[in-house]
PAROTOR-696450 format. One line per 3 residues: number of its first residue (from 1); their letters; for each residue x, y, z of N, C-alpha, C, O, CB. Coordinates in nm, 3 decimals. Glycine has a CB too. Layout:
N
NUM> a> X/Y/Z/X/Y/Z/X/Y/Z/X/Y/Z/X/Y/Z  ...
//
This chain:
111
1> xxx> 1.020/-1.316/0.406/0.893/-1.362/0.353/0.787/-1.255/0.378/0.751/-1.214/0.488/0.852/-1.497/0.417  0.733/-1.208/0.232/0.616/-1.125/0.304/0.482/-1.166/0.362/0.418/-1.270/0.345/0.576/-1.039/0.221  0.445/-1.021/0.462/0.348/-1.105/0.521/0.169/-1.063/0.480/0.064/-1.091/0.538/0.384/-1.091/0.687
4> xxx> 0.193/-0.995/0.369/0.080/-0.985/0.298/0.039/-1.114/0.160/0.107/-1.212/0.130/0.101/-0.835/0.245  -0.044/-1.086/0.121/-0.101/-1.213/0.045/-0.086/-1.131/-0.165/-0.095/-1.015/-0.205/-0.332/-1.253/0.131  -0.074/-1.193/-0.200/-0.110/-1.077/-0.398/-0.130/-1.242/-0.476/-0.050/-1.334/-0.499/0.125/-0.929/-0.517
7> xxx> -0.252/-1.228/-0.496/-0.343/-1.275/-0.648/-0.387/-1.206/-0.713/-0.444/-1.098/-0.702/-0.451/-1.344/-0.650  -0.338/-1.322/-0.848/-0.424/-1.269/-0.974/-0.501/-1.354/-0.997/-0.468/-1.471/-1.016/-0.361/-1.237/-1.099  -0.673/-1.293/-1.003/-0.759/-1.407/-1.020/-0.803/-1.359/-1.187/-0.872/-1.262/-1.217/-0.902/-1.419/-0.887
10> xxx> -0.755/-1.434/-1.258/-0.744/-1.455/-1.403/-0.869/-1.510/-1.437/-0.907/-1.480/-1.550/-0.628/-1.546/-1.449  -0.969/-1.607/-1.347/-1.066/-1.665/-1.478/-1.173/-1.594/-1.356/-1.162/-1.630/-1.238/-1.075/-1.887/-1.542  -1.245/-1.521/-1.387/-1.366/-1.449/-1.356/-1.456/-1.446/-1.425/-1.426/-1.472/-1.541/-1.356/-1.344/-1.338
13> xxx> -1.600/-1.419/-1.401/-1.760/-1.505/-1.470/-1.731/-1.354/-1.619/-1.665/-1.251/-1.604/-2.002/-1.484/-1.303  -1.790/-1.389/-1.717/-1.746/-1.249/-1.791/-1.879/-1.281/-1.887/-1.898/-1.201/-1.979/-1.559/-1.234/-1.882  -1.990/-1.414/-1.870/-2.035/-1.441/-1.986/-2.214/-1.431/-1.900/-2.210/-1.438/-1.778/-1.957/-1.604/-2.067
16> xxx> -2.330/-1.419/-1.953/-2.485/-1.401/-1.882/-2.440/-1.585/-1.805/-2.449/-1.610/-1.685/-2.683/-1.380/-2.045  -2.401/-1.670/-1.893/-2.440/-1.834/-1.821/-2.296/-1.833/-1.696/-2.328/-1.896/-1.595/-2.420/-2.017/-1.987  -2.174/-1.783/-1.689/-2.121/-1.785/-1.578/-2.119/-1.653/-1.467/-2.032/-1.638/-1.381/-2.005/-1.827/-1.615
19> xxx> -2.224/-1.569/-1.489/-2.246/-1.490/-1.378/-2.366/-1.552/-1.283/-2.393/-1.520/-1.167/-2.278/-1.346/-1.428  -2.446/-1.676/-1.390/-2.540/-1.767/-1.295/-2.435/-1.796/-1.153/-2.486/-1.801/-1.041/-2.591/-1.939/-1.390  -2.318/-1.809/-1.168/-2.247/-1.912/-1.068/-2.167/-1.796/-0.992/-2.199/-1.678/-0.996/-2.136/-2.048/-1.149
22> xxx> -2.062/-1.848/-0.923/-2.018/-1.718/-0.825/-1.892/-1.768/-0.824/-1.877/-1.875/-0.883/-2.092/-1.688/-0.662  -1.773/-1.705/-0.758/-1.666/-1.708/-0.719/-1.668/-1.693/-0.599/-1.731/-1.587/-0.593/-1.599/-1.642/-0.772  -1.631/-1.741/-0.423/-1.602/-1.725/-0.310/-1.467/-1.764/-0.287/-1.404/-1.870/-0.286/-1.687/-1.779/-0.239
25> xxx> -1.437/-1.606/-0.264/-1.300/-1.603/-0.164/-1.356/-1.607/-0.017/-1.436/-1.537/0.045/-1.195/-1.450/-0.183  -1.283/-1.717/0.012/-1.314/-1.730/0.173/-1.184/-1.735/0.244/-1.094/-1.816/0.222/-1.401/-1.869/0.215  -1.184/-1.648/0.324/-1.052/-1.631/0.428/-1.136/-1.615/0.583/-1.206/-1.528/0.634/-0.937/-1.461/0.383
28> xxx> -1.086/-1.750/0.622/-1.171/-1.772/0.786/-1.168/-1.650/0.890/-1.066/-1.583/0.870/-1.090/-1.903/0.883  -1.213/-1.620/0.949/-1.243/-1.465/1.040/-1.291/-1.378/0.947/-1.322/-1.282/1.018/-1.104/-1.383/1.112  -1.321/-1.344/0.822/-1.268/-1.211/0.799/-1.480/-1.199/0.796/-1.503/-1.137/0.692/-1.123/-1.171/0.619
31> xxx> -1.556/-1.218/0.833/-1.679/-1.214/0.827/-1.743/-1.150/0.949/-1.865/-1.147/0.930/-1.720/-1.337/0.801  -1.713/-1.102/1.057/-1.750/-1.038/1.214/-1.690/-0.916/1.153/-1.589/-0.915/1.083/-1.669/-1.110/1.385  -1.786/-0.778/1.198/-1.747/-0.658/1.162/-1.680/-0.629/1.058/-1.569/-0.575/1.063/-1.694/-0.616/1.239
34> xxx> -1.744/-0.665/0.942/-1.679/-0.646/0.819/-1.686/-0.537/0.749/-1.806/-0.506/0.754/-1.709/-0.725/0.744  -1.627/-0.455/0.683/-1.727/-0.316/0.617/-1.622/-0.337/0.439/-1.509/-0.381/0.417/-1.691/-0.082/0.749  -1.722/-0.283/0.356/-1.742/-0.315/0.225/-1.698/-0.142/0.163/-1.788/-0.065/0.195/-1.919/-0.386/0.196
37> xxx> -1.625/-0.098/0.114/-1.636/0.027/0.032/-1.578/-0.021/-0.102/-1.487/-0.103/-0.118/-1.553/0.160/0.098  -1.649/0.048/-0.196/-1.615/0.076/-0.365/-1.536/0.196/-0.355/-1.573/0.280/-0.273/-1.760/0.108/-0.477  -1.425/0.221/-0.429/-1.362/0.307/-0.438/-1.320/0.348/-0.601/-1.310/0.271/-0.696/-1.270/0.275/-0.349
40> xxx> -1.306/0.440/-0.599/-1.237/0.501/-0.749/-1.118/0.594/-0.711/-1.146/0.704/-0.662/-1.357/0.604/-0.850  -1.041/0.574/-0.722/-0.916/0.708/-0.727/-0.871/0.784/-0.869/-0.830/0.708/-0.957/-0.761/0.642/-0.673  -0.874/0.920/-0.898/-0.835/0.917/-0.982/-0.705/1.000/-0.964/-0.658/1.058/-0.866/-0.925/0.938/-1.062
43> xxx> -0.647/0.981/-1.141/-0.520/0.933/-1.179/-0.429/1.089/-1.102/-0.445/1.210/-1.116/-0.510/0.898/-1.383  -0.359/1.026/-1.041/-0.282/1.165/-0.993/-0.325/1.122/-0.841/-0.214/1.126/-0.789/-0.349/1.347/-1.064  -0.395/1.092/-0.758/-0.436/1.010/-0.659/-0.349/0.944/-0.536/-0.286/0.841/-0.559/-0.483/0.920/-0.727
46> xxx> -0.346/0.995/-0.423/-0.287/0.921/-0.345/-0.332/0.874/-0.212/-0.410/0.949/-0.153/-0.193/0.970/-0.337  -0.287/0.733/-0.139/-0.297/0.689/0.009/-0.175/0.736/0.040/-0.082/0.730/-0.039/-0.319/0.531/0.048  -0.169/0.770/0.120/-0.036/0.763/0.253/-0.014/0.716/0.307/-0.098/0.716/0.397/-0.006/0.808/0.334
49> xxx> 0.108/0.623/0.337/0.156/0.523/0.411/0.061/0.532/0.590/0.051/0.625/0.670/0.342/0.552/0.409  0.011/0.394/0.593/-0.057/0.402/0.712/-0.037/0.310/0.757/0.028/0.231/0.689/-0.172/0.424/0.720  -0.087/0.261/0.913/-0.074/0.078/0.935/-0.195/0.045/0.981/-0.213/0.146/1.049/0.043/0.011/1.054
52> xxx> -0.305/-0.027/0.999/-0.393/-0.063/1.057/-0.380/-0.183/1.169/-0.335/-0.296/1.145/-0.467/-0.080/0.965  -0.427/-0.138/1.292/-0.345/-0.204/1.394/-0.449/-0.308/1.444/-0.406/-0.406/1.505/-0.285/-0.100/1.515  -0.592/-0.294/1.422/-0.673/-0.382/1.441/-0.760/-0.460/1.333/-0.816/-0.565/1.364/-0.735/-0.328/1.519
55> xxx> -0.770/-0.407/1.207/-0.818/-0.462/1.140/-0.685/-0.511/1.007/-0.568/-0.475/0.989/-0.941/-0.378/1.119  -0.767/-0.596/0.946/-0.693/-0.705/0.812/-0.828/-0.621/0.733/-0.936/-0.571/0.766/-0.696/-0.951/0.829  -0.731/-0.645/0.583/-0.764/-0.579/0.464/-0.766/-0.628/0.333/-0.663/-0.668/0.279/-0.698/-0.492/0.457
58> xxx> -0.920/-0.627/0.256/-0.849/-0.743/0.148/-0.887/-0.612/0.003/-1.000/-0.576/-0.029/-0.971/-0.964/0.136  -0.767/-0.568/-0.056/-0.845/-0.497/-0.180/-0.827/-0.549/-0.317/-0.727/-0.569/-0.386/-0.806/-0.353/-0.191  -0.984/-0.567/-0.339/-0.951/-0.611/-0.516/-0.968/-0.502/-0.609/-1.049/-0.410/-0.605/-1.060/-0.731/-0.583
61> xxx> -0.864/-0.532/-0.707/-0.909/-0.423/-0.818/-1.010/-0.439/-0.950/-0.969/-0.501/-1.048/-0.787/-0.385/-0.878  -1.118/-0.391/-0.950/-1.186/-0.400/-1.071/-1.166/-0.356/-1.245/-1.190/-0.405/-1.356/-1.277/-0.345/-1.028  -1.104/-0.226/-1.185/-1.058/-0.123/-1.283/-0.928/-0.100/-1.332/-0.884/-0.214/-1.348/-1.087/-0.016/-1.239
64> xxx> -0.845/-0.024/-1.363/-0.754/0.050/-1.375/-0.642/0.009/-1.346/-0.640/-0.114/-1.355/-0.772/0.137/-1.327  -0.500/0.074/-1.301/-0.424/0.034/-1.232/-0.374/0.116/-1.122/-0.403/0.235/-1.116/-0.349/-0.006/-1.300  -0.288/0.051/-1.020/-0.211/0.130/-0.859/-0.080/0.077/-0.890/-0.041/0.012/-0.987/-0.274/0.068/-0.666
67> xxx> -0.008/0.128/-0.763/0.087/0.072/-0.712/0.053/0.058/-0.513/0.020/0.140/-0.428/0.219/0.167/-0.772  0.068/-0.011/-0.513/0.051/-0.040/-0.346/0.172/-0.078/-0.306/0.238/-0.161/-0.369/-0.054/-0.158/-0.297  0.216/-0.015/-0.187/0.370/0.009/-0.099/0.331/-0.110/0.043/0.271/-0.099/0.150/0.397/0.234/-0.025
70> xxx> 0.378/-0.181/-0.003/0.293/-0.329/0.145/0.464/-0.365/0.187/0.551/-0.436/0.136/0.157/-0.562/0.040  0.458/-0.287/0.291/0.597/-0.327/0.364/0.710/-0.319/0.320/0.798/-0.404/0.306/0.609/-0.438/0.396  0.706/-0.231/0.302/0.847/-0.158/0.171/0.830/-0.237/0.047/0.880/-0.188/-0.054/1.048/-0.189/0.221
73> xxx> 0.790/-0.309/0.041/0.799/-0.357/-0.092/0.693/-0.302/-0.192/0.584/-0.268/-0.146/0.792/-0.501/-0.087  0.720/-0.291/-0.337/0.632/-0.180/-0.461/0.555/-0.282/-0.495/0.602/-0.396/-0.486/0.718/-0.100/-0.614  0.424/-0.262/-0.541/0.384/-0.352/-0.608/0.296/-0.310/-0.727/0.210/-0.229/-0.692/0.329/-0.432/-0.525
76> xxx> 0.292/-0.346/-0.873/0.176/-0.279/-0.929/0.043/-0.387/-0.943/0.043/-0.510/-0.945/0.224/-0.217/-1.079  -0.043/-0.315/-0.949/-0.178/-0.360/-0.956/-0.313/-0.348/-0.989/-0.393/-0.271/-0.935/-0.190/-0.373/-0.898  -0.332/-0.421/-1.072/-0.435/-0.391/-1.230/-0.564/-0.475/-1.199/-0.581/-0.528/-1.089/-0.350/-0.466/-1.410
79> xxx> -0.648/-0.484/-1.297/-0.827/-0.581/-1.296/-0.755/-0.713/-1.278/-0.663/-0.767/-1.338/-0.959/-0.583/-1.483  -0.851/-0.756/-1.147/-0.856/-0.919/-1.129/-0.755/-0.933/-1.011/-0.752/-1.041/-0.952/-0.802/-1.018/-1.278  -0.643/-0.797/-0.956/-0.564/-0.860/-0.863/-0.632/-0.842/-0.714/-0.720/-0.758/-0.695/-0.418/-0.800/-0.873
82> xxx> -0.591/-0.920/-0.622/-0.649/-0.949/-0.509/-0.535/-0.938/-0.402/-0.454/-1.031/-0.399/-0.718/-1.084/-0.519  -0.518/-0.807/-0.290/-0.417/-0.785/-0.226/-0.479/-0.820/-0.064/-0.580/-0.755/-0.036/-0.359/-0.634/-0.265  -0.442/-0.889/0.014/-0.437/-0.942/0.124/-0.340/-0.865/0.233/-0.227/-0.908/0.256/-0.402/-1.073/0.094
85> xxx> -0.398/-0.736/0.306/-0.274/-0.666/0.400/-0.332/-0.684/0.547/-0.416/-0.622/0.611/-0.242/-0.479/0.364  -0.252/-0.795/0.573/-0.286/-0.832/0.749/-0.267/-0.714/0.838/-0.195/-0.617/0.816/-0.176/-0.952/0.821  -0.353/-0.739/0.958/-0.337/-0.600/1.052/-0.170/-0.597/1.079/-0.101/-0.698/1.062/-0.438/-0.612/1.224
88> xxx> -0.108/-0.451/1.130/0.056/-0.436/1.160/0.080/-0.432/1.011/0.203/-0.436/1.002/0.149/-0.575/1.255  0.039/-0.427/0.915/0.145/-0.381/0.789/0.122/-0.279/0.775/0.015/-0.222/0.793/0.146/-0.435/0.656  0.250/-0.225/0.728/0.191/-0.090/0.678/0.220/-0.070/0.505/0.304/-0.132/0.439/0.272/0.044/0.773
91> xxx> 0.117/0.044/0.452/0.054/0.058/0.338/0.056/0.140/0.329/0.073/0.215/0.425/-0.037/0.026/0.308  0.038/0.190/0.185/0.062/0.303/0.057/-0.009/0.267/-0.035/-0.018/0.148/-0.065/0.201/0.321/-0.007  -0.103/0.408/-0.125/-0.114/0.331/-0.279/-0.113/0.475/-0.302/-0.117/0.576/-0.232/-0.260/0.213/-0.346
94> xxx> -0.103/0.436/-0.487/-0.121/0.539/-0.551/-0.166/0.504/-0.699/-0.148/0.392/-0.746/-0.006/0.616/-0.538  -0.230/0.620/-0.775/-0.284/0.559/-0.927/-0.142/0.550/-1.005/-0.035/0.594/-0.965/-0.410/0.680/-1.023  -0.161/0.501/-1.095/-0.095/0.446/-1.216/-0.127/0.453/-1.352/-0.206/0.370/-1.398/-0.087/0.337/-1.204
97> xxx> -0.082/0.532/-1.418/-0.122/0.585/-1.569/-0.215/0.679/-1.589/-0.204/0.767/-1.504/-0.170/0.487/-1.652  -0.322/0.702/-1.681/-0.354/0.844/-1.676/-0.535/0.740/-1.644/-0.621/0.777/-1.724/-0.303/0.980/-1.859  -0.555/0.694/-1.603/-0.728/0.643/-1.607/-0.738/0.595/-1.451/-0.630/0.573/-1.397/-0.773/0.481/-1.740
100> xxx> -0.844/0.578/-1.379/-0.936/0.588/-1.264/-0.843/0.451/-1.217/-0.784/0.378/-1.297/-1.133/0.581/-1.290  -0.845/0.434/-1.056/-0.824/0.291/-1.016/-0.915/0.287/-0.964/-0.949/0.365/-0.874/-0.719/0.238/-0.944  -1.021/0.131/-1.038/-1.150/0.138/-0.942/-1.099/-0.007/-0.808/-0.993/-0.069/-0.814/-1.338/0.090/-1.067
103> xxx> -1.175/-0.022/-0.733/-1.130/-0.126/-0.673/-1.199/-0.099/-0.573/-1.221/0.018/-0.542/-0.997/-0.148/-0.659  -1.261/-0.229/-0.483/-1.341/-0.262/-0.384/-1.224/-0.269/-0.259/-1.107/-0.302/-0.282/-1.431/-0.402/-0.422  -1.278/-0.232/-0.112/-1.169/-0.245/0.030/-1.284/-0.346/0.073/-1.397/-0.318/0.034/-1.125/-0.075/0.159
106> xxx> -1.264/-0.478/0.160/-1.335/-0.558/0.251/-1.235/-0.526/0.368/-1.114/-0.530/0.348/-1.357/-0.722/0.207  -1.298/-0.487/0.511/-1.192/-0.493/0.576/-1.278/-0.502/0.762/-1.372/-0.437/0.807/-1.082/-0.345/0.521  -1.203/-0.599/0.819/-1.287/-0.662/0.886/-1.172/-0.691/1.040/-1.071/-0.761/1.028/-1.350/-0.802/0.785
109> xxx> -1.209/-0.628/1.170/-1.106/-0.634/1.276/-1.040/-0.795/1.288/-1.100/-0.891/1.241/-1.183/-0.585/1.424  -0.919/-0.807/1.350/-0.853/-0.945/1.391/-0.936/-0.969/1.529/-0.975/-0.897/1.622/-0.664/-0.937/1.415  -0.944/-1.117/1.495/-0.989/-1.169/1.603/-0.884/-1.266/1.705/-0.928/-1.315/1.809/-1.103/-1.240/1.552
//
């Protein structure tokens, strides 16, 4: 069983009357020492397998597409997916096709 999390959040605000309203992902702890980066990689682009031993990691993608390596297992990942990598996993990404992967990191120590 893996021990990372992968959504696709499919219905997102796209119109002026549902950006009035919001979407909250809430995952309990992850709000104490949190830090926020926007990222772009472009195509040709790589992470290197790493593990983060104190902090949990949530990355969504806005843009483009990756592949993310979450515990040996491949995964690809395009606009709207939502990857969940608990502290002790270890991770990889890389771009996918010839255009930018944009995508936001939230990532916030275990408590």
């Amino acid at each position: 069983m893996p021990r990372y999390t992968y959504r696709r959040l499919a219905k997102l605000p796209s119109t002026a009357a549902d950006l009035r309203r919001h979407t909250v992902l809430n995952l309990p702890g992850m709000l104490h020492g949190l830090s926020f980066e926007h990222m772009v990689m472009e195509p040709g682009a790589a992470v290197p397998i790493s593990t983060e031993e104190e902090t949990g990691i949530l990355i969504f993608t806005v843009a483009g597409r990756g592949v993310m390596l979450l515990d040996g297992d491949r995964i690809e990942v395009s606009a709207n997916d939502l990857v969940h990598i608990p502290a002790g996993v270890p991770y990889g990404m890389h771009t996918l096709g010839g255009t930018d992967w944009v995508y936001v990191v939230l990532q916030a120590p275990v408590e």
